[in-house]
mmCIF file as Biopython writes it, N, C-alpha, C and O atoms, coordinates in Angstrom:
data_model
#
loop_
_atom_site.group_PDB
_atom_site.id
_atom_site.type_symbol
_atom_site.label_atom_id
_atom_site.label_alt_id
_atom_site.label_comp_id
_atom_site.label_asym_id
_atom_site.label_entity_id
_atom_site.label_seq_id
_atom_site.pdbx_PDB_ins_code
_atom_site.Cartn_x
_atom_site.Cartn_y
_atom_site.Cartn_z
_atom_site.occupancy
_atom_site.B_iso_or_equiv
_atom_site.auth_seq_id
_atom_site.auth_asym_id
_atom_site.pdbx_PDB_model_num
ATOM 1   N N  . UNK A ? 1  ? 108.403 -40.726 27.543 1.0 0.0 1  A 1 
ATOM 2   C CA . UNK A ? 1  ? 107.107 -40.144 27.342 1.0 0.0 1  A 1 
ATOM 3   C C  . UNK A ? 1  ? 106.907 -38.905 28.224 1.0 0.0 1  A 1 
ATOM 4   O O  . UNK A ? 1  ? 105.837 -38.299 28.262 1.0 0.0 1  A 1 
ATOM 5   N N  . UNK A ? 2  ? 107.962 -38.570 28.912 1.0 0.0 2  A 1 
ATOM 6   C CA . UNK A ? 2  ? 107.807 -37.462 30.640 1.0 0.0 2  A 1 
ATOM 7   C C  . UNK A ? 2  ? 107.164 -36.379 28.967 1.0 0.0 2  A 1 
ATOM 8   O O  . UNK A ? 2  ? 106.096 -35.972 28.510 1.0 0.0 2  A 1 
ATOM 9   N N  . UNK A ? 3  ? 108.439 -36.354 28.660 1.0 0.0 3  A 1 
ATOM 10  C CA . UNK A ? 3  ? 108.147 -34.499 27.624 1.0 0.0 3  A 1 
ATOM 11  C C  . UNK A ? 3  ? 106.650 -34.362 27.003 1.0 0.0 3  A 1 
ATOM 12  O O  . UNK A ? 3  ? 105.925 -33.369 26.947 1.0 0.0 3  A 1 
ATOM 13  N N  . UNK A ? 4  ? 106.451 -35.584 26.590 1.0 0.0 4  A 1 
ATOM 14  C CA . UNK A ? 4  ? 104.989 -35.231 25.878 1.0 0.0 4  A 1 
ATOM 15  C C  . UNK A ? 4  ? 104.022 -34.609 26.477 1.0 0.0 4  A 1 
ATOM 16  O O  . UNK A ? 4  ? 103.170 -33.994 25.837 1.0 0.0 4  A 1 
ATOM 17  N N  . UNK A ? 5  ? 104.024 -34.701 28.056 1.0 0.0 5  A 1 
ATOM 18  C CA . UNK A ? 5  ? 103.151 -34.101 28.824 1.0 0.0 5  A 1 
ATOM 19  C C  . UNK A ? 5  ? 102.877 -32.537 28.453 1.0 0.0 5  A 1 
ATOM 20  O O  . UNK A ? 5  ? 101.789 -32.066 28.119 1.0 0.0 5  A 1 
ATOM 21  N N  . UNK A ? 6  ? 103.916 -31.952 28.567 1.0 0.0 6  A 1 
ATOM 22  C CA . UNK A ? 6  ? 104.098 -30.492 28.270 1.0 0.0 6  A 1 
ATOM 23  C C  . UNK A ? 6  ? 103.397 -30.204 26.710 1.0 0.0 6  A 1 
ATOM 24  O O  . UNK A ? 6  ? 102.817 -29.137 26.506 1.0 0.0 6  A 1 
ATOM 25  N N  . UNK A ? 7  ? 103.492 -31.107 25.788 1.0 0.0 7  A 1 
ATOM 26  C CA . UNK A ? 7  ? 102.874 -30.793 24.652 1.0 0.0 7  A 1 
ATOM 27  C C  . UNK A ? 7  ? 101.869 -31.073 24.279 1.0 0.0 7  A 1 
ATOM 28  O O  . UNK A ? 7  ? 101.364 -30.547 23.287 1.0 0.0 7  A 1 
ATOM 29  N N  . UNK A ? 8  ? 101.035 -32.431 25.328 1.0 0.0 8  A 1 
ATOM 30  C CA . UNK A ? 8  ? 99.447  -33.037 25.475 1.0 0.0 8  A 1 
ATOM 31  C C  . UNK A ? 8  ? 99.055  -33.175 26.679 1.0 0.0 8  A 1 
ATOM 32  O O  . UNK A ? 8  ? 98.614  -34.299 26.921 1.0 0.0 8  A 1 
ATOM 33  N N  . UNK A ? 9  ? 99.050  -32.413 27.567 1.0 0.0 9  A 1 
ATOM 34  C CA . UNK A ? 9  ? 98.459  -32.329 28.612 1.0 0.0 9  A 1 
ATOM 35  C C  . UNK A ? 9  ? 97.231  -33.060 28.797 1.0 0.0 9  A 1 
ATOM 36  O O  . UNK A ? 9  ? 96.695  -33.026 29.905 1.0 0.0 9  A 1 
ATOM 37  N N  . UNK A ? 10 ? 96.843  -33.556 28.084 1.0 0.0 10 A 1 
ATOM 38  C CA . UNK A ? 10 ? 95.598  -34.643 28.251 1.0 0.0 10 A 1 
ATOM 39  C C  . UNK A ? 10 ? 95.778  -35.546 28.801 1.0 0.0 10 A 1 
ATOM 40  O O  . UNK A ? 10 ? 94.968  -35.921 29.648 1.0 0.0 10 A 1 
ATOM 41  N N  . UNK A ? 11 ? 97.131  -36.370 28.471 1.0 0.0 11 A 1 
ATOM 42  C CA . UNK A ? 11 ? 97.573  -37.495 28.592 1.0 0.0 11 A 1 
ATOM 43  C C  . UNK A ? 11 ? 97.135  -37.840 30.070 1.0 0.0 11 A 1 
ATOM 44  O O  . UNK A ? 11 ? 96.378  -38.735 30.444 1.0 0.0 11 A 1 
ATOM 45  N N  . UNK A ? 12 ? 97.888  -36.788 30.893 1.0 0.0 12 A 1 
ATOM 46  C CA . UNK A ? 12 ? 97.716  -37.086 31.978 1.0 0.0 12 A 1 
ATOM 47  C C  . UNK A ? 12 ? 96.339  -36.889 32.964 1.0 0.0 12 A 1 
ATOM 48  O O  . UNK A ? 12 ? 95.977  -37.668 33.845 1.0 0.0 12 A 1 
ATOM 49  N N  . UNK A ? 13 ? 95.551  -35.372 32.478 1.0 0.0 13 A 1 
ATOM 50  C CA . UNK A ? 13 ? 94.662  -34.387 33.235 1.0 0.0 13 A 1 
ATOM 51  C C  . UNK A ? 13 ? 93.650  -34.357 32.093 1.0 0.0 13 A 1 
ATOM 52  O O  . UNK A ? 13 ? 94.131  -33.604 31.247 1.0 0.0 13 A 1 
ATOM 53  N N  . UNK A ? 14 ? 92.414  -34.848 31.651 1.0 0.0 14 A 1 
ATOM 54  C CA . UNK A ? 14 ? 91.681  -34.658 30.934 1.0 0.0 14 A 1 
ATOM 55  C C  . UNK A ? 14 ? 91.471  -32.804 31.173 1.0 0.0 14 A 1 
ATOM 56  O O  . UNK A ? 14 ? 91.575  -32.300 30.055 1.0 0.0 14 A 1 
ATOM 57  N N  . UNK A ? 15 ? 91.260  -31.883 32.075 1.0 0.0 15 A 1 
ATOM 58  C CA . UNK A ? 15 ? 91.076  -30.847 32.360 1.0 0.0 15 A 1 
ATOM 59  C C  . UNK A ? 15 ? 92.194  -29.792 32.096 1.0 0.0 15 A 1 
ATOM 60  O O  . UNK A ? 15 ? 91.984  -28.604 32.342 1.0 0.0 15 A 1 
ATOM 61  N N  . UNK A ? 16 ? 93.474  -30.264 31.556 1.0 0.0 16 A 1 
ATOM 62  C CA . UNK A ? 16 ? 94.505  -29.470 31.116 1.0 0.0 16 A 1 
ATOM 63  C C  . UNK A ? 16 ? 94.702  -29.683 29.674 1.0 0.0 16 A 1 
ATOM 64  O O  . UNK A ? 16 ? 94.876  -30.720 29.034 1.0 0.0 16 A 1 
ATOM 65  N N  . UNK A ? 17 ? 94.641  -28.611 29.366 1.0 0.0 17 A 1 
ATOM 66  C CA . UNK A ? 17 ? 94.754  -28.908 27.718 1.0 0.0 17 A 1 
ATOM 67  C C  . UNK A ? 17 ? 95.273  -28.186 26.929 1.0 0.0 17 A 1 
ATOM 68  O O  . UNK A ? 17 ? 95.173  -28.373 25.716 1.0 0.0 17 A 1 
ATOM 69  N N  . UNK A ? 18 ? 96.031  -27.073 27.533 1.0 0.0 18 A 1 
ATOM 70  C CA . UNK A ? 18 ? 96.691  -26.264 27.426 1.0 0.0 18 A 1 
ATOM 71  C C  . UNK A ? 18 ? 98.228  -26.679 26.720 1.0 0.0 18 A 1 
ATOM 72  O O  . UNK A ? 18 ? 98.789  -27.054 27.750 1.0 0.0 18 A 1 
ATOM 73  N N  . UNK A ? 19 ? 99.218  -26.842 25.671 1.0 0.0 19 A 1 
ATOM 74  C CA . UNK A ? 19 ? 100.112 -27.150 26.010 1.0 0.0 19 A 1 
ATOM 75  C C  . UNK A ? 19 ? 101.076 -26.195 25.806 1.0 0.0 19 A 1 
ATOM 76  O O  . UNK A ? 19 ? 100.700 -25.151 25.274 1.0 0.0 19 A 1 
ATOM 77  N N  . UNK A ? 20 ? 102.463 -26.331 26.165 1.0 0.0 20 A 1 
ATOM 78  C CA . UNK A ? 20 ? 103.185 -25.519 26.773 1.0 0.0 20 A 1 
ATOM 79  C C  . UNK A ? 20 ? 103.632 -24.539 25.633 1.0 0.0 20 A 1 
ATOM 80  O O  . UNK A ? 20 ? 104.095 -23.413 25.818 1.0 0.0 20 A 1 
ATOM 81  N N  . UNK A ? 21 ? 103.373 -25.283 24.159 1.0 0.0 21 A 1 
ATOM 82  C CA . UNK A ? 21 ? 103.668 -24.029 23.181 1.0 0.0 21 A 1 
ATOM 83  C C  . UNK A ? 21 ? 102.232 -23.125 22.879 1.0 0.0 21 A 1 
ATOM 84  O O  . UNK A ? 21 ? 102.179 -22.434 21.863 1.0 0.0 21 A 1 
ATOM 85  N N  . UNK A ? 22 ? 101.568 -23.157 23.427 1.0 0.0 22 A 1 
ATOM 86  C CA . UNK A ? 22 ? 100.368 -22.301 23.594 1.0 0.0 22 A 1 
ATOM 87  C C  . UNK A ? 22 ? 100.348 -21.154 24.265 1.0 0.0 22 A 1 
ATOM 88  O O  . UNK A ? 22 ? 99.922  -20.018 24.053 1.0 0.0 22 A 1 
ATOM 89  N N  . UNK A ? 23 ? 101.086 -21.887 25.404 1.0 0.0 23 A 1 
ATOM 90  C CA . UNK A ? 23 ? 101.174 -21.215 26.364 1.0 0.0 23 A 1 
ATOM 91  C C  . UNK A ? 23 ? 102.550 -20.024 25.748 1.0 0.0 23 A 1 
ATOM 92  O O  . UNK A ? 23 ? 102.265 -18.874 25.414 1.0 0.0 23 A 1 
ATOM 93  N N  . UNK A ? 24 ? 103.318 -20.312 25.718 1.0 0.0 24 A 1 
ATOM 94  C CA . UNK A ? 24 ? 104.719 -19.438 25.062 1.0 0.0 24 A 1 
ATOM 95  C C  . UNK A ? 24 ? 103.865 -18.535 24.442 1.0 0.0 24 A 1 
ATOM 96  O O  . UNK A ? 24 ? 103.630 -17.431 24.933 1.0 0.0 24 A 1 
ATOM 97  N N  . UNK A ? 25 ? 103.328 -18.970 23.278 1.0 0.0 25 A 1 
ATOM 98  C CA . UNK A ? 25 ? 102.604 -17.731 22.052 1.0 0.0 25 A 1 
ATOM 99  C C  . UNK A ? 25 ? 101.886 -17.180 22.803 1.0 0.0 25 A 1 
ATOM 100 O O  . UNK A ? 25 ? 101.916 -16.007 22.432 1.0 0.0 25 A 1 
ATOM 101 N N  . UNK A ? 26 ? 101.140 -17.269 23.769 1.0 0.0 26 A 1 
ATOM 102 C CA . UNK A ? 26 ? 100.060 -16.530 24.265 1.0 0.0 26 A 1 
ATOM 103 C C  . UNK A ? 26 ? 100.679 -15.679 24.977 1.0 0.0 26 A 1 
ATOM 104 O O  . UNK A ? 26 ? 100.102 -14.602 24.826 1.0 0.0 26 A 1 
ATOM 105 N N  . UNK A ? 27 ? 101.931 -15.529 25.986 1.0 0.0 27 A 1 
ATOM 106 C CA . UNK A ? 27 ? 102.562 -14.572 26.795 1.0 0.0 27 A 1 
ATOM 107 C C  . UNK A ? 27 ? 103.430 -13.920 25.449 1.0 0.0 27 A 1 
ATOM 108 O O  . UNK A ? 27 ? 103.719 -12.743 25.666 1.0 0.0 27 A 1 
ATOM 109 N N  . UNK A ? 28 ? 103.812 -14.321 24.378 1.0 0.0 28 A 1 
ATOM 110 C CA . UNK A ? 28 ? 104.373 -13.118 23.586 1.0 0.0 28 A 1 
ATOM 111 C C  . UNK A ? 28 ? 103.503 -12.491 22.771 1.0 0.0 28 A 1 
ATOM 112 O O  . UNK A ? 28 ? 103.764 -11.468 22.138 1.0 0.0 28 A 1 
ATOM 113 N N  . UNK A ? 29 ? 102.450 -13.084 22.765 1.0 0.0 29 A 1 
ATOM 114 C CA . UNK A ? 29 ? 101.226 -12.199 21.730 1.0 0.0 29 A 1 
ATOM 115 C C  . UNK A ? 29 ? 100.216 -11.263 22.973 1.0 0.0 29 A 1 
ATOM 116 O O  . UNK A ? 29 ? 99.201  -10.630 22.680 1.0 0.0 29 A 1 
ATOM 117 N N  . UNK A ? 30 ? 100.629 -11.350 23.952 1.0 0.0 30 A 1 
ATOM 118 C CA . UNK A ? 30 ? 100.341 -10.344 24.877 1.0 0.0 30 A 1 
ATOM 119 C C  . UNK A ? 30 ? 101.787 -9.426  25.393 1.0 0.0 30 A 1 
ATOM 120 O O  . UNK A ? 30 ? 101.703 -8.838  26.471 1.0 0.0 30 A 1 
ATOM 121 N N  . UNK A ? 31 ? 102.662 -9.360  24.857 1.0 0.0 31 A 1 
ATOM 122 C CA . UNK A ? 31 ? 103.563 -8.296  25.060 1.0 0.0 31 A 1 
ATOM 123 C C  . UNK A ? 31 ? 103.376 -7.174  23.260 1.0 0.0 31 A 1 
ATOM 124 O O  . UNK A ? 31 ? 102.999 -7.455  22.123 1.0 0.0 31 A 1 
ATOM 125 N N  . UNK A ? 32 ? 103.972 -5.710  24.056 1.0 0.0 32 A 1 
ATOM 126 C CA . UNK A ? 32 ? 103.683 -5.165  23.228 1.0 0.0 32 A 1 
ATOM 127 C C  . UNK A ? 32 ? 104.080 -5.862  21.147 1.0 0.0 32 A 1 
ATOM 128 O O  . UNK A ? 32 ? 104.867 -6.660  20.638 1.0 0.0 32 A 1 
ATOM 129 N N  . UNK A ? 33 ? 103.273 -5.186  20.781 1.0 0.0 33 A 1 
ATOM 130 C CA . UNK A ? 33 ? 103.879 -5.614  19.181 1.0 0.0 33 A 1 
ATOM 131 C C  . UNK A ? 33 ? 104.513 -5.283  18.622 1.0 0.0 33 A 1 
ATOM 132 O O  . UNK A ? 33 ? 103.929 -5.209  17.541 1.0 0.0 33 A 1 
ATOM 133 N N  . UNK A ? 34 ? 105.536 -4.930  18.486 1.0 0.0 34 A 1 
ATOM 134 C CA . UNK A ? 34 ? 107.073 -4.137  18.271 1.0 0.0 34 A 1 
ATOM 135 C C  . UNK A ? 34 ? 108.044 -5.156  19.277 1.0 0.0 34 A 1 
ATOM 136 O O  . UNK A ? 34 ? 109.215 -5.208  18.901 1.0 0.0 34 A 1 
ATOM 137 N N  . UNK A ? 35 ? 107.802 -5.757  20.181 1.0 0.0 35 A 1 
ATOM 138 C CA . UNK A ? 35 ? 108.759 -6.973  20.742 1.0 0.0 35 A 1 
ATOM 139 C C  . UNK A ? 35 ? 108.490 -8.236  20.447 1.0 0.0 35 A 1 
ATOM 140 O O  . UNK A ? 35 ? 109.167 -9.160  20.897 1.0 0.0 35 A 1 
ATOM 141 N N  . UNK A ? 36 ? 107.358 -8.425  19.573 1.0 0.0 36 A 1 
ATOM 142 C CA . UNK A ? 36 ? 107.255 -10.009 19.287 1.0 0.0 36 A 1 
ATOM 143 C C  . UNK A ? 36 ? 108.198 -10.363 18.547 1.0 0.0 36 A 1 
ATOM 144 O O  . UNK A ? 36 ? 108.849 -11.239 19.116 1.0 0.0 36 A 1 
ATOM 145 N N  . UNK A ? 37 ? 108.537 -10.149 17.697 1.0 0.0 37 A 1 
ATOM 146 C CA . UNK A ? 37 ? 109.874 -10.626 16.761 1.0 0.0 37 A 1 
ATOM 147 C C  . UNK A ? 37 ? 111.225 -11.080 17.677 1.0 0.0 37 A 1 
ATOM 148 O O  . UNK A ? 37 ? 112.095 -11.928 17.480 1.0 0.0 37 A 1 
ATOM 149 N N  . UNK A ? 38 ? 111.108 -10.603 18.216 1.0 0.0 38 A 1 
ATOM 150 C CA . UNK A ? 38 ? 112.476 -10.585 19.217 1.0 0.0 38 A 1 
ATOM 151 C C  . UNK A ? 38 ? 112.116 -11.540 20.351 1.0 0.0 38 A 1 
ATOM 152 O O  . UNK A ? 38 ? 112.607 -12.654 20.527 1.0 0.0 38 A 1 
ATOM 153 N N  . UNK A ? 39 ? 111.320 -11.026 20.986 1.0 0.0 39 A 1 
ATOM 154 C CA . UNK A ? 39 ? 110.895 -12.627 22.302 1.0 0.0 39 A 1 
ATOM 155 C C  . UNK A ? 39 ? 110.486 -13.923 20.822 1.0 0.0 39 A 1 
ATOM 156 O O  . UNK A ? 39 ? 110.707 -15.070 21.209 1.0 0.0 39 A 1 
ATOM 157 N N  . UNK A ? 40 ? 110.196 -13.887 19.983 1.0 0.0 40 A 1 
ATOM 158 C CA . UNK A ? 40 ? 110.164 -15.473 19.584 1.0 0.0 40 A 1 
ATOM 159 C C  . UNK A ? 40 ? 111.414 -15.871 18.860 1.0 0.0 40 A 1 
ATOM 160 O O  . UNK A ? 40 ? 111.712 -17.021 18.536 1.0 0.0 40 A 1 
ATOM 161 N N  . UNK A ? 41 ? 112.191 -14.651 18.618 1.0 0.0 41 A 1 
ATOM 162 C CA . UNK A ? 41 ? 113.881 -15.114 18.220 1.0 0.0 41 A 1 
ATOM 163 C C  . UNK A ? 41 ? 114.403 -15.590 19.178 1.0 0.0 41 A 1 
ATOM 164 O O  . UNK A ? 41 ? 115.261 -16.434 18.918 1.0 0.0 41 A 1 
ATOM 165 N N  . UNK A ? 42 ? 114.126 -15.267 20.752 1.0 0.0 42 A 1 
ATOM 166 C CA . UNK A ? 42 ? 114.972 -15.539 21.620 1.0 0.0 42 A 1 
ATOM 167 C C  . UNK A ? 42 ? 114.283 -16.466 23.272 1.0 0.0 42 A 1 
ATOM 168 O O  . UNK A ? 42 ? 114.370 -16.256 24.482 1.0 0.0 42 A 1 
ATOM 169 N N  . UNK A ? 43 ? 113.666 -17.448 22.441 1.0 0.0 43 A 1 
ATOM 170 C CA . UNK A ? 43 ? 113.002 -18.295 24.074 1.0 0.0 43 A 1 
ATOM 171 C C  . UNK A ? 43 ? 114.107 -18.950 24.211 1.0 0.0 43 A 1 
ATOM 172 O O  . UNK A ? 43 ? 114.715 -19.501 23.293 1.0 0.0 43 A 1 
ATOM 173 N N  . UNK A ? 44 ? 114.479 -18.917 25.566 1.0 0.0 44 A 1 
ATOM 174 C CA . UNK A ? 44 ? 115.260 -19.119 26.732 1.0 0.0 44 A 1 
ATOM 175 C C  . UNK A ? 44 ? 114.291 -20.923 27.450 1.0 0.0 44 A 1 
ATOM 176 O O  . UNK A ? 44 ? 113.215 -21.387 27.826 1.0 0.0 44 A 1 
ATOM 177 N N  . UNK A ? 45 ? 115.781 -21.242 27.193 1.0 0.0 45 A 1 
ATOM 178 C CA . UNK A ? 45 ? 114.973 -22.893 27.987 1.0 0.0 45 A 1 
ATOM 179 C C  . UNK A ? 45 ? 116.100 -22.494 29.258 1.0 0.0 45 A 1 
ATOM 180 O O  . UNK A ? 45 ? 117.066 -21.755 29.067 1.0 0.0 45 A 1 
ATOM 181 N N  . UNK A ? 46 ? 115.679 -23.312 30.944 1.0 0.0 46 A 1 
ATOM 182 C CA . UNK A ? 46 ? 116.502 -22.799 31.761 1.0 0.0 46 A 1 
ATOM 183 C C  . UNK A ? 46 ? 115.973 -24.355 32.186 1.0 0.0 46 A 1 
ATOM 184 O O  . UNK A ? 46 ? 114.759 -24.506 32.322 1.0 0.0 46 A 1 
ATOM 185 N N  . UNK A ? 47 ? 116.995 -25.661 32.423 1.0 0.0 47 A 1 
ATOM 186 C CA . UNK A ? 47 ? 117.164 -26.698 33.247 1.0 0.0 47 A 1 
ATOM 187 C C  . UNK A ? 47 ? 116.330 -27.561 33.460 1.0 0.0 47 A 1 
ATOM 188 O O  . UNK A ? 47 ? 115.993 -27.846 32.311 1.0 0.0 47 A 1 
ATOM 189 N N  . UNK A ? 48 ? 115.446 -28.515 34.464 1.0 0.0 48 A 1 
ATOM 190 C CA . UNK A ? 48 ? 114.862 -29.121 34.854 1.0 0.0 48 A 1 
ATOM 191 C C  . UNK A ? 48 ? 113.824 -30.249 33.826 1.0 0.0 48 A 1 
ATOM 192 O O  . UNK A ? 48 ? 114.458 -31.223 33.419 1.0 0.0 48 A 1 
ATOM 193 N N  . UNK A ? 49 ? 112.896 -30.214 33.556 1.0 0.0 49 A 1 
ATOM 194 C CA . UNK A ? 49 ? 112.156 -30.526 32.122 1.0 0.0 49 A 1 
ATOM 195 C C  . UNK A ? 49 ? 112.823 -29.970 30.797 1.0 0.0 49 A 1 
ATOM 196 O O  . UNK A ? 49 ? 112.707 -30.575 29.731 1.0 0.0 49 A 1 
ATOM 197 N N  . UNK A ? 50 ? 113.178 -29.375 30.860 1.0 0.0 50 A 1 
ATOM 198 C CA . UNK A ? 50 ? 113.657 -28.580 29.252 1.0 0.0 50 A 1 
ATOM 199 C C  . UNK A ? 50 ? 114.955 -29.596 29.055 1.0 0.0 50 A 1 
ATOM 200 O O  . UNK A ? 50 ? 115.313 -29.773 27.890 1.0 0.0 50 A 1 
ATOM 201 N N  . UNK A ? 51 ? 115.657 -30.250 30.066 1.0 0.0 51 A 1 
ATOM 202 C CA . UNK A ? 51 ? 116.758 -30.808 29.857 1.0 0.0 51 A 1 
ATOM 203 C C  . UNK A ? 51 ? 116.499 -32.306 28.980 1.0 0.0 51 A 1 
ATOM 204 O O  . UNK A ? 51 ? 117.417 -32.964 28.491 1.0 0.0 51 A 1 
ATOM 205 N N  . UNK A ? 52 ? 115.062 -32.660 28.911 1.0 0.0 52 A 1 
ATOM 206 C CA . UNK A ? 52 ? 114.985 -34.104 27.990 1.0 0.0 52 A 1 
ATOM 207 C C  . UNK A ? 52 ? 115.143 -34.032 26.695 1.0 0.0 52 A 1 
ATOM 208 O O  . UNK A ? 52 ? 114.307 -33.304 26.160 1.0 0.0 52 A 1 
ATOM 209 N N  . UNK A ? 53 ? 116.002 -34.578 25.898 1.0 0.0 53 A 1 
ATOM 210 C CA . UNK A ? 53 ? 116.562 -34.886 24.690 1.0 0.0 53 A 1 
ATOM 211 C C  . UNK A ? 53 ? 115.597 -34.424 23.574 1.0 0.0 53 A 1 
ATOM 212 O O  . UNK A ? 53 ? 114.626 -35.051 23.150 1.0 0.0 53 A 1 
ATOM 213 N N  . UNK A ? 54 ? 116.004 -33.319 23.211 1.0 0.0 54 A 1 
ATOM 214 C CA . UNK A ? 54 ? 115.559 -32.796 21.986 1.0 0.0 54 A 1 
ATOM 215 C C  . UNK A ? 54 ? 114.163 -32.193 22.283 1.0 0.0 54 A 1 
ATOM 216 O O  . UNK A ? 54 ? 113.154 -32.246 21.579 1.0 0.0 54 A 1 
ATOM 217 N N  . UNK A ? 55 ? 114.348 -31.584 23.538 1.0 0.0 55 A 1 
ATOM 218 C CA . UNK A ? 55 ? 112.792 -30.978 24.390 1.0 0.0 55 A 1 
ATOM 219 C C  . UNK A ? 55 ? 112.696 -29.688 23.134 1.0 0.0 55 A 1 
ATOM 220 O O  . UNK A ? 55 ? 111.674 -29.511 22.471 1.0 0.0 55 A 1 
ATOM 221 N N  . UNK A ? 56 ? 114.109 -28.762 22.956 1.0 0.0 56 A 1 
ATOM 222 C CA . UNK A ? 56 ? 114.411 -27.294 22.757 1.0 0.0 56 A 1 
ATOM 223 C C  . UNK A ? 56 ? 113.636 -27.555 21.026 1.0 0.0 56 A 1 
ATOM 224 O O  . UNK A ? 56 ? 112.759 -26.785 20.635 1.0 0.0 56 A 1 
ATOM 225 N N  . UNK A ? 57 ? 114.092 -28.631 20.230 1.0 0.0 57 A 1 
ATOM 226 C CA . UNK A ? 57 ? 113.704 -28.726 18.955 1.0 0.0 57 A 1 
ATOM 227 C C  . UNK A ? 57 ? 112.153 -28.560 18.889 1.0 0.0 57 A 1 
ATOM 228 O O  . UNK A ? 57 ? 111.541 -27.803 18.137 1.0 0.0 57 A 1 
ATOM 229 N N  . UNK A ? 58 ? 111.689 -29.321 19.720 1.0 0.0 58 A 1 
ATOM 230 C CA . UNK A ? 58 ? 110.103 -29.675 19.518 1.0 0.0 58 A 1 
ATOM 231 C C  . UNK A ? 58 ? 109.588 -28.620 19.765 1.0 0.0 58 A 1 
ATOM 232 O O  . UNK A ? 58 ? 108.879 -28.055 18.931 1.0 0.0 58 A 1 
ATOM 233 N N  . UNK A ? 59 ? 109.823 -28.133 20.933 1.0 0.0 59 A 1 
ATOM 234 C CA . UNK A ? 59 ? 108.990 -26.445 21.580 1.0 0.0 59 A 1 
ATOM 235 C C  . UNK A ? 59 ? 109.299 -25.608 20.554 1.0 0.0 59 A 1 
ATOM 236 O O  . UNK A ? 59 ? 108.453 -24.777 20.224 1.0 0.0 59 A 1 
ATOM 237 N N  . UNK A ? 60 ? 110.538 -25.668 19.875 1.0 0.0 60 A 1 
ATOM 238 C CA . UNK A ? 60 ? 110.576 -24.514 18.400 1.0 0.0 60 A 1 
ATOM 239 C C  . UNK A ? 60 ? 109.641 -24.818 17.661 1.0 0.0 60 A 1 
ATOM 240 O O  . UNK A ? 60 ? 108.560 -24.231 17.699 1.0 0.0 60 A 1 
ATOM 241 N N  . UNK A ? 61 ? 109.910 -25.797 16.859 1.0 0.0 61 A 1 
ATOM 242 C CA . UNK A ? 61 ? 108.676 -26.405 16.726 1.0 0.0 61 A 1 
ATOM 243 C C  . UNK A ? 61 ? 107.113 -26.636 16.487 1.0 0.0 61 A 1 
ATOM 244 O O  . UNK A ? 61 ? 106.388 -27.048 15.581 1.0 0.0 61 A 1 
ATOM 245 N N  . UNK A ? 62 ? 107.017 -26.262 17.480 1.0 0.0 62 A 1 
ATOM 246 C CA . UNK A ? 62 ? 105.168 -26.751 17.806 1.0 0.0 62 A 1 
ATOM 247 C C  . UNK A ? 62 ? 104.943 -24.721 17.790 1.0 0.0 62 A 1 
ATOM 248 O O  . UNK A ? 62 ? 103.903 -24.223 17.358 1.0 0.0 62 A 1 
ATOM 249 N N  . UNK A ? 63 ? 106.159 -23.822 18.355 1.0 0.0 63 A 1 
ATOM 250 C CA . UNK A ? 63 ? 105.970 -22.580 18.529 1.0 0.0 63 A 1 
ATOM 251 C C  . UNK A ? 63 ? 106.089 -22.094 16.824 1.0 0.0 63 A 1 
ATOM 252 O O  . UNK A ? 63 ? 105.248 -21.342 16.331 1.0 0.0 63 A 1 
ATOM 253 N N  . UNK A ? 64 ? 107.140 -22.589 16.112 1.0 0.0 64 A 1 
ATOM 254 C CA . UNK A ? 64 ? 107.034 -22.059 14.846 1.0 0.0 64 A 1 
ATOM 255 C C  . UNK A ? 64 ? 105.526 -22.344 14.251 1.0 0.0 64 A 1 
ATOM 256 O O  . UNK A ? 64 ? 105.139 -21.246 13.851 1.0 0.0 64 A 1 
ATOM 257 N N  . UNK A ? 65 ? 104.788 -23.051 14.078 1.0 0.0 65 A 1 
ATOM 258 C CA . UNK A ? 65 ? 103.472 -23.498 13.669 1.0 0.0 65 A 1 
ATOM 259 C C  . UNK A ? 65 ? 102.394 -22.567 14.105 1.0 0.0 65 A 1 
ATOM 260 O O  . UNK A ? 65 ? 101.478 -22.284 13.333 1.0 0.0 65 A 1 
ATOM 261 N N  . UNK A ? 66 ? 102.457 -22.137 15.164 1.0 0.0 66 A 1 
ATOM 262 C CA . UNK A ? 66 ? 101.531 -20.668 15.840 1.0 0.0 66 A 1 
ATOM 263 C C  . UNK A ? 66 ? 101.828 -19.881 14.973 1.0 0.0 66 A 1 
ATOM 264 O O  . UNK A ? 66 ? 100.899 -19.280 14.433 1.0 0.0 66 A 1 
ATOM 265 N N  . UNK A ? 67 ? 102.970 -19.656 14.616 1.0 0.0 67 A 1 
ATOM 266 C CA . UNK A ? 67 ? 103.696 -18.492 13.900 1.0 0.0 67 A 1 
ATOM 267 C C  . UNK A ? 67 ? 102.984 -17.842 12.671 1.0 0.0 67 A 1 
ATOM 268 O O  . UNK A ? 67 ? 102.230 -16.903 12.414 1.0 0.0 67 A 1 
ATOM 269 N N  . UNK A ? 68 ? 103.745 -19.020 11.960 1.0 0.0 68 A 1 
ATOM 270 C CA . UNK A ? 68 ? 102.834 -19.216 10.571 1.0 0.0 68 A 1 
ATOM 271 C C  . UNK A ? 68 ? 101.839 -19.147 10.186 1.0 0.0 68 A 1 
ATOM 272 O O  . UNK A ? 68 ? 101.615 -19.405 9.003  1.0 0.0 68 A 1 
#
């Protein structure tokens, strides 16, 4: 259940509610617009949390759905 945190922040913090593919779209929909295509072709997972089983699928995922 650790990963779900990152995607329902409720679970744990009624006051966080943010979750982490929100967060992704929101730092590439604030870079210029001529690089969004390219930062959402290319998110970078680097170790620690990202390492739980099938973390990389879900964050595509929940980020492709912003997309659309």
């Amino acid at each position: 259940m650790a990963p779900d945190v990152f995607f329902h922040p409720e679970f744990v913090n009624k006051d966080y509610r943010e979750p982490i593919d929100m967060i992704v779209d929101h730092a590439i929909l604030t870079s210029p617009i001529d690089t969004r295509t390219s930062l959402y072709a290319n998110i970078v997972l680097s170790g620690g949390s990202t390492l739980f089983k099938n973390f990389d699928k879900w964050l595509e995922q929940e980020v492709r759905w912003w997309v659309i």
